[in-house]
N, C-alpha and C positions, 0 to 999 in steps of 0.2 A: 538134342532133338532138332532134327532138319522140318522146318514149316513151310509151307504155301499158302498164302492169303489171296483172298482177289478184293480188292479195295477199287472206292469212286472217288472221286476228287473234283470240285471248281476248282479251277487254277486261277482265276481271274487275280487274287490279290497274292498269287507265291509268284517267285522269282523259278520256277520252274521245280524239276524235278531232284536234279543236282546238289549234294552238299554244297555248299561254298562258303570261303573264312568270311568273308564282307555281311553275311547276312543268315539270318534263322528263318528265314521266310522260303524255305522250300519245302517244299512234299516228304523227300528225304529224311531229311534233319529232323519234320516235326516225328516221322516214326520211329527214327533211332534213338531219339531223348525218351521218348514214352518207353520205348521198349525195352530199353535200358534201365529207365527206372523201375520198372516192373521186373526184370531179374538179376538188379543187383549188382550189373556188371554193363561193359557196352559192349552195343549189340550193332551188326553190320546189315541194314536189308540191302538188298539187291532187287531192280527194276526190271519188270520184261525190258523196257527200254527208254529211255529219257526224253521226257515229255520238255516243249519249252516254257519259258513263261507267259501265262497268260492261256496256257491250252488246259483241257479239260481232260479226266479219263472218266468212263464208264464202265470199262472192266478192265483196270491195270493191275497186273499179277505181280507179287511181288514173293521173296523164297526168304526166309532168316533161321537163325541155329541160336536157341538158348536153352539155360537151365532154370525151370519152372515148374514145381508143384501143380499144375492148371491145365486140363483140359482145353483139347481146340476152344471150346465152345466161351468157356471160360475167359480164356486168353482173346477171344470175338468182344465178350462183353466188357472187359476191362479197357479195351482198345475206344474200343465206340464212348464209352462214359469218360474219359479224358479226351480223346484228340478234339482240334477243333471241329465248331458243326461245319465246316465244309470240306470235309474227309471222313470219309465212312467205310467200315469194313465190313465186303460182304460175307466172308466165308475165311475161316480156319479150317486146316486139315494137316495133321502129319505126311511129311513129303517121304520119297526114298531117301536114302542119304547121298545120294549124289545129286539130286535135282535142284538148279536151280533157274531161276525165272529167265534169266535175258540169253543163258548159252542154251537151255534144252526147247525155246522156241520156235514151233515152224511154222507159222502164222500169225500176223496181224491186220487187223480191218479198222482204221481210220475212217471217218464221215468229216466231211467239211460243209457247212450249214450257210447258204446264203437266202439273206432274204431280201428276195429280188420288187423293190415296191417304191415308191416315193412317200410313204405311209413309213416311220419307224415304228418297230416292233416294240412298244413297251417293253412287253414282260418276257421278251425273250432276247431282247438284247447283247446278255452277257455269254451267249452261246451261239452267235450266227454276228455273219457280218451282212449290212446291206449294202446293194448294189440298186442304185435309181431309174439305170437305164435296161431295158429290156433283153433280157440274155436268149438266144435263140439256142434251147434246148437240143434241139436233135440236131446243130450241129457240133454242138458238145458233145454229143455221144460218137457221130463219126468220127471224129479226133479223140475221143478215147481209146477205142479201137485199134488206133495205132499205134497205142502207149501198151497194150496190153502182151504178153510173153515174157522174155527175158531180153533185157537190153542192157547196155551201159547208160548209167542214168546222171554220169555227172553235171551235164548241161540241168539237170533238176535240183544242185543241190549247192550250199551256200559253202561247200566242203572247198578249201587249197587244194588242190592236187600238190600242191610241191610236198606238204606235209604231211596230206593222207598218203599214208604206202599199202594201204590195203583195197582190195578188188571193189568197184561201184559199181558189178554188175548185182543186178538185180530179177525176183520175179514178180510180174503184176499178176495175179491170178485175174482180178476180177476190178471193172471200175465200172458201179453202177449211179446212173443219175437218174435219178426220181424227185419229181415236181407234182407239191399239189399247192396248189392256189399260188399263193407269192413264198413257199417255202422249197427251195432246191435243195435236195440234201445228195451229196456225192462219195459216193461208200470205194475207199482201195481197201483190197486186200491182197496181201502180197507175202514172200518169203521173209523182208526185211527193208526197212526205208533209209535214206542216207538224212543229211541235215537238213533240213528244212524242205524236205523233198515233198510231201505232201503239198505243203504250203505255196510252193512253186510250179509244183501240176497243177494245182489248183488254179491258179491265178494264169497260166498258159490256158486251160480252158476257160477261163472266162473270158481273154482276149481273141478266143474262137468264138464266145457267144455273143460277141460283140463285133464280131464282123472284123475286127484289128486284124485275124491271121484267117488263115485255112483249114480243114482239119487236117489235110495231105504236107501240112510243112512240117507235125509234129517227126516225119521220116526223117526230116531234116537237121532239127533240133537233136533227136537221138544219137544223129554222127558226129555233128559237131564239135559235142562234147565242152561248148562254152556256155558259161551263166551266159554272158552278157547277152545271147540268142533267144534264152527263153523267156518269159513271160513273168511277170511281177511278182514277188511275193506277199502270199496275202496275213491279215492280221492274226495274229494268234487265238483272238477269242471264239473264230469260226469252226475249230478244230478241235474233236473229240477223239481218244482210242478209246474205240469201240469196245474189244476182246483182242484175246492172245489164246491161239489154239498149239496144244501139244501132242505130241506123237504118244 
């Protein structure tokens, strides 16, 4: 049987999303041991898309194929009463048998969390980064603006070109930034994001909110097509995937 799960995750203490031989401390790894021990056999999931370390999801879809005696609901509640507390499963469902989570995706919406204050955020720390100096908000937004359509996004991404051979164009549907008090939170959604692409727009607009650029150079940065043009990248912990929408 073909599954679909939508699971939440702190990423704060895994090494990301990724198998990898060096370590067990991934998002990954912890659900294929469980689910594996659970039917007997090992078990492959697959990601809407691979989170880094240190990032967070709130709705990461994830697709797996086992043999189980157990009910979605079931297979829900065995999950949640083993994994660790900081990964939870919201939802089981029998999938078609072809669907899987990272190829049948046509949307994603990322939020990037700054808190903009010279005051730290106690208790929100592990999910927002601060920023001490004061970000000039709506010029962040006209320089969003001209991030949004369909471009070549490599100058946004931490990707080689010598060894990526595949297309970095991309679509933004939508980049909204909303501010209340000292919390900015900046919402992409889009077709698909390259490596650290979020992270990198990110930090390009915030050297627009800070007066370092323009929002009219972001035209510029699109042609370019070099990291070394755009804008910092920023911490891991500030970044959430939102949701993954399906056709």
């Amino acid at each position: 049987m073909n599954y679909k799960a939508v699971i939440q995750y702190e990423g704060t203490r895994y090494r990301g999303w990724q198998v990898q031989g060096n370590t067990d401390q991934t998002i990954q790894g912890k659900l294929e041991t469980l689910l594996g021990r659970m039917a007997g056999e090992p078990v492959e999931v697959h990601g809407s898309g691979r989170t880094d370390g240190g990032v967070h999801a709130a709705g990461q879809v994830i697709s797996f194929r086992c043999k189980v005696s157990m009910s979605p609901q079931e297979i829900r509640g065995y999950m949640n009463r083993y994994l660790p507390e900081d990964i939870a499963v919201l939802s089981v469902e029998e999938a078609a048998p072809r669907f899987h989570a990272r190829l049948n995706a046509v949307r994603k919406t990322y939020v990037y969390t700054i808190w903009n204050s010279e005051i730290p955020n106690v208790f929100g720390r592990r999910f927002m980064t601060r920023i001490e100096e004061p970000l000039d908000v709506e010029r962040m937004r006209k320089a969003a603006g001209h991030l949004c359509g369909e471009h070549d996004f490599l100058a946004f991404s931490s990707l080689n070109p010598r060894r990526f051979k595949k297309s970095t164009v991309r679509r933004l549907d939508e980049i909204r930034i909303e501010q209340k008090e000292a919390a900015i939170r900046i919402c992409f959604t889009g077709d698909g994001f390259l490596y650290h692409m979020v992270r990198i727009l990110t930090g390009t607009l915030v050297e627009v909110g800070l007066g370092l650029r323009s929002p009219e150079e972001m035209d510029l940065l699109l042609k370019s097509g070099s990291r070394a043009d755009a804008g910092r990248l920023m911490p891991p912990e500030g970044l959430t995937l939102l949701s993954v929408e399906y056709s």
